[in-house]
C-alpha positions in Angstrom: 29.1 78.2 -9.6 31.3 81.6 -8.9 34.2 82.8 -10.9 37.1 80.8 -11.4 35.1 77.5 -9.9 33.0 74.5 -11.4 30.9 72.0 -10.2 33.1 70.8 -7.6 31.8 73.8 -5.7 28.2 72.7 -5.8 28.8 69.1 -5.7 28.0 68.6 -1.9 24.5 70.2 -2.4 23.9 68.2 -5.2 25.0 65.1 -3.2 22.4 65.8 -0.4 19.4 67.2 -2.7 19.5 64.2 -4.3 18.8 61.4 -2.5 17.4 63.7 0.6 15.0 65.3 -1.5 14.4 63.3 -4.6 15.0 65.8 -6.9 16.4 65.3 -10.6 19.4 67.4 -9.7 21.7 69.3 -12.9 24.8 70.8 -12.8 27.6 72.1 -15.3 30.6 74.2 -15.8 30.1 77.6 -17.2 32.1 77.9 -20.7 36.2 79.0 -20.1 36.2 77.2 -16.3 36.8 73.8 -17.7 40.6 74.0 -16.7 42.4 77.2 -17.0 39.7 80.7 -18.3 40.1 81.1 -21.6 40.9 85.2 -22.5 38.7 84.6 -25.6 35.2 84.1 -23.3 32.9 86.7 -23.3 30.1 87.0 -20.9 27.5 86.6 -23.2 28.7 83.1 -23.9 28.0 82.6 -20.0 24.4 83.5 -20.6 23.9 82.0 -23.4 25.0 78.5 -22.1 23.0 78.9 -18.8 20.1 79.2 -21.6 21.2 76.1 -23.4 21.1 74.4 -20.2 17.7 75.7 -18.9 16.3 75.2 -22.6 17.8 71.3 -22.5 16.0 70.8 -19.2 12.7 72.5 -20.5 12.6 70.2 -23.5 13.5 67.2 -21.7 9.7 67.9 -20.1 10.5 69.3 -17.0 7.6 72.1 -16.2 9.1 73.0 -12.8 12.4 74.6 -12.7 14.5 75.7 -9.4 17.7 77.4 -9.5 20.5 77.5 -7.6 23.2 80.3 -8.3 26.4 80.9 -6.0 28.3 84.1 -6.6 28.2 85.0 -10.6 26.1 81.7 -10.7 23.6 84.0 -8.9 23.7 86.3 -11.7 23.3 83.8 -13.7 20.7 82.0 -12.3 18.5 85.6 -12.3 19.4 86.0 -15.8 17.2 82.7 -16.5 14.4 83.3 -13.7 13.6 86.8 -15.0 13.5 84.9 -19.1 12.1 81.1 -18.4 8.5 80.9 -16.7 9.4 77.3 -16.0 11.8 78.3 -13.8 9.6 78.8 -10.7 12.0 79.7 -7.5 15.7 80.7 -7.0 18.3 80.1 -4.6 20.9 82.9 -4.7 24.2 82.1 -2.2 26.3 85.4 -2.2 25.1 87.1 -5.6 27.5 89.4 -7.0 25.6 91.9 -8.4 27.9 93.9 -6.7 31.4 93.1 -4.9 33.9 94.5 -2.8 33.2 98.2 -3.5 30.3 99.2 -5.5 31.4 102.6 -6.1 34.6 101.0 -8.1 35.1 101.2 -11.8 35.9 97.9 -14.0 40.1 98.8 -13.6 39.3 99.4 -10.0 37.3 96.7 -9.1 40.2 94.4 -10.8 42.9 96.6 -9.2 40.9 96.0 -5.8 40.5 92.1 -6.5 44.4 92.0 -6.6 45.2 93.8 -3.7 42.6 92.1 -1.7 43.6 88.7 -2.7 46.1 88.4 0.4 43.3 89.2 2.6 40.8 86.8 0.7 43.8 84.1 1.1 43.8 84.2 4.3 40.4 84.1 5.1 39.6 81.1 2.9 41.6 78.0 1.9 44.8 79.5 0.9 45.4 76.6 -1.3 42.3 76.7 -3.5 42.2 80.4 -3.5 46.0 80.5 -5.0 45.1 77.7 -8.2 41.8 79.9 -8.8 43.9 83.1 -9.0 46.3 81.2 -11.0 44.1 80.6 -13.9 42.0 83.9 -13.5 42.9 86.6 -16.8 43.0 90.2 -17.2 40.4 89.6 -19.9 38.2 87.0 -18.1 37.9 89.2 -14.9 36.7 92.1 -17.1 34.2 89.7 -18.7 32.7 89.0 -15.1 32.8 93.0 -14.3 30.8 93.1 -17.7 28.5 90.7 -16.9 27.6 92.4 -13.2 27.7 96.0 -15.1 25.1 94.5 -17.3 23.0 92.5 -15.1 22.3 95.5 -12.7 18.3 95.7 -13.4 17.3 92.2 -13.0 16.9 92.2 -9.5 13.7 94.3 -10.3 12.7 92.0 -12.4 12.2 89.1 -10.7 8.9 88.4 -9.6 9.3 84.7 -7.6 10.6 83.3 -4.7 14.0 84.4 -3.9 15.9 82.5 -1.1 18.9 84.5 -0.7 22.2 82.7 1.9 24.6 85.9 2.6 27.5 85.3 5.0 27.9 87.9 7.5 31.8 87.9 7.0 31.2 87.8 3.0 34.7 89.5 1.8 34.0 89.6 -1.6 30.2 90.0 -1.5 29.4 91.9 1.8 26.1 91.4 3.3 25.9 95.2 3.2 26.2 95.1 -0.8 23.2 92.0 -0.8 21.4 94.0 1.7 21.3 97.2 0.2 21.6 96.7 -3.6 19.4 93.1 -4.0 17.2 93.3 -1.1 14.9 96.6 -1.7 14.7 94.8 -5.8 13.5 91.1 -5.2 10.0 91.6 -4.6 9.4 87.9 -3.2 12.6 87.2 -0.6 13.5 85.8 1.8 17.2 86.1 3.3 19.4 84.0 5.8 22.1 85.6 7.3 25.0 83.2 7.9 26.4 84.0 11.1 30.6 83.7 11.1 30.3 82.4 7.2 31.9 84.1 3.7 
């Protein structure tokens, strides 16, 4: 899932993978999103329990590993493709390894997430948006800036199937970022273009 969401987010795909698919389909809630972020989480611990998650699954007996990753779940999910060789494709919706301005420093990109958060109100369910932003800290954003600052190389590094969903109306990930920064990386790709989506 993104920043500031859970499984909720996911849950619809997980509904129709399912049954639709038979697939044995797992999903969890990244460490400090359980209710409000907890200041004290540090991106590391984000890694870390994607790799208790894909490390349960592996010993559980499970040779063949997909991942799905929406947002900072796309880092995420990358993260584990480029370390687990049992992880054998990725699905990446709107990954942030770079947002709204790519040129912006940590401060800025925080300063820019504020001032575009009318915009992104608007644009998406104003509602939802306003409880997300609610529980969102200071510290917890910078955590996610550190985590993209950190996670810049890995698109290079990933040497499988890459299915890549970018809305073409993406405020907080543009397709220009995905097409630009991710694209020319991934060496296996493939990318759908979400006409009138963020």
């Amino acid at each position: 899932h993104g920043y500031a969401g859970g499984v909720y987010d996911e849950e619809c795909l997980q509904y129709k993978l399912n049954p639709n698919w038979n697939l044995d389909v797992y999903n969890f809630t990244l460490p400090g999103h359980e209710s409000n972020l907890s200041s004290d989480i540090k991106y590391e611990d984000w890694i870390k329990s994607v790799d208790e998650h894909v490390e349960y699954l592996i010993n559980a007996g499970y040779k063949t590993i997909y991942v799905v990753g929406h947002s900072m779940g796309g880092v995420l999910a990358t993260h584990a493709a480029v370390k687990y060789k049992e992880i054998k494709k990725v699905v990446l919706a709107a990954p942030a390894f770079q947002y709204l301005d790519e040129d912006d420093k940590i401060l800025d990109k925080v300063d820019s997430l504020v001032k575009n958060g009318l915009n992104i109100i608007k644009t998406y369910k104003g509602k939802e948006i306003i409880s997300r932003m609610l529980k969102v800290s200071i510290p917890m954003t910078m955590e996610f800036a550190r985590l993209i600052e950190v996670s810049q190389d890995l698109p290079s590094k990933l040497n499988k199937p890459v299915l890549i969903f970018q809305g073409q109306e993406d405020d907080i990930v543009p397709v220009l970022i995905t097409s630009a920064f991710i694209i020319p990386e991934v060496i296996i790709k493939f990318l759908c273009l979400l006409k009138n989506r963020r």
